[in-house]
C-alpha positions in Angstrom: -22.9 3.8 50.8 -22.3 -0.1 50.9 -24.3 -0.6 48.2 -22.8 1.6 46.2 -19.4 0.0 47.0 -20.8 -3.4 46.4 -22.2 -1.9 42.6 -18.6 -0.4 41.8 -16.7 -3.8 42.8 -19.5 -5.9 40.7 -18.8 -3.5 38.0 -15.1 -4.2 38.1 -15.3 -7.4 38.3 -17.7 -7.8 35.1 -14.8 -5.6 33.3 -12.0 -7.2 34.7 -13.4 -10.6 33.3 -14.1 -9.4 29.5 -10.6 -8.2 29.2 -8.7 -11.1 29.8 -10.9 -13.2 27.5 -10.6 -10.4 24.6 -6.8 -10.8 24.7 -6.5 -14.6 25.2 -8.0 -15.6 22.1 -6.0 -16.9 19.8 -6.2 -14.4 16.3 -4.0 -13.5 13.8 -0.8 -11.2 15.0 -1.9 -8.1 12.6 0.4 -7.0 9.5 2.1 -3.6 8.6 3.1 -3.2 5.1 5.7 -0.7 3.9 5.8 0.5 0.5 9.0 2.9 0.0 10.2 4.4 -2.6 14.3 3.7 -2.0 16.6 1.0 -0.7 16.5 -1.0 2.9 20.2 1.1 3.5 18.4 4.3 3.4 15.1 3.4 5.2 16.6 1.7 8.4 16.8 4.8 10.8 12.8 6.2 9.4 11.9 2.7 10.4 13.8 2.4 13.3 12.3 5.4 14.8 9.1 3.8 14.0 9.7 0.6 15.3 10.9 2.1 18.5 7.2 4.6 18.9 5.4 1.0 18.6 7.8 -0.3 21.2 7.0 1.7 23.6 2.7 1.5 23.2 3.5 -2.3 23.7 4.3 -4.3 20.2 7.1 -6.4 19.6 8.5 -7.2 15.9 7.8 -10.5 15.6 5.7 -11.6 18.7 2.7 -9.3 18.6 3.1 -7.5 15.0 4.5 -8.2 11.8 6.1 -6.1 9.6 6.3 -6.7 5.4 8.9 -4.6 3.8 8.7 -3.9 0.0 11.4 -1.7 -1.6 10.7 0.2 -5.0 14.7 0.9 -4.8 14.1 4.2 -6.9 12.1 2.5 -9.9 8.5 4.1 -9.2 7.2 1.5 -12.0 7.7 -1.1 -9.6 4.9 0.7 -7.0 2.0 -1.3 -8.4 3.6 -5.2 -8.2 4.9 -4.2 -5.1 1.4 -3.1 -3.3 -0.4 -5.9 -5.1 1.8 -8.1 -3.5 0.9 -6.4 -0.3 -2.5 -7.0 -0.7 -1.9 -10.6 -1.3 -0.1 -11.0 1.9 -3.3 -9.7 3.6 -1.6 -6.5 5.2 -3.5 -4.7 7.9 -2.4 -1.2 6.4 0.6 -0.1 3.9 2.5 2.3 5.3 3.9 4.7 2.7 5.8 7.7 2.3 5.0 9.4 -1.5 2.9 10.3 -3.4 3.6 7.8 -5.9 3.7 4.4 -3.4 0.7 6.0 -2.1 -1.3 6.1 -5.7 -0.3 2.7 -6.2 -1.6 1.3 -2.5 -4.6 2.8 -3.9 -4.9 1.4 -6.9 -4.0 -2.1 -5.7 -7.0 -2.0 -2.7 -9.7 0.1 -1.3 -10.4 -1.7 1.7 -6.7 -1.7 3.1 -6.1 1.6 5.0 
């Protein structure tokens, strides 16, 4: 029985130690990139609800995420610039929410989920 104890509290202590050194090394704060269709005006409470479900798992706007907003404001000829510049700014994944943005996000990368 005690060495089984002593195994399990060796074991947590090996697993205890990786996870500290996982999150303290300094890396980049990773990038969400929105492609939308409309205007910021008509976006802010989709986004807010978003903003708030990452919230809650632990992310923070600005401290430990990013957030790139790019706005087609209703001229779908505008997708393609608009994920290209995306994909320049080295995103993590483009959020989008048609059928068009997402053609164009496609277009502009196929390694950026």
């Amino acid at each position: 029985m005690k060495k089984q104890i002593t195994v399990l509290t060796l074991c947590a202590m090996l697993l205890a130690l990786c996870f500290p050194a996982e999150a303290q090394q300094p890396g980049r704060v990773p990038k969400i990139g929105f492609l939308l269709a409309s205007s910021p005006s008509t976006q802010s409470s989709s986004l807010e609800f978003f903003r708030q479900g990452l919230r809650k798992l632990g992310y923070m706007e600005g401290k430990n995420i990013l957030f790139e907003y790019r706005y087609a404001e209703g001229k779908s000829d505008r997708f393609p610039d608009l994920a290209a510049e995306l994909v320049r700014l080295k995103v993590d994944v483009i959020v989008v929410a048609s059928a068009l943005s997402a053609s164009a996000a496609r277009n502009a990368t196929k390694t950026i989920p």
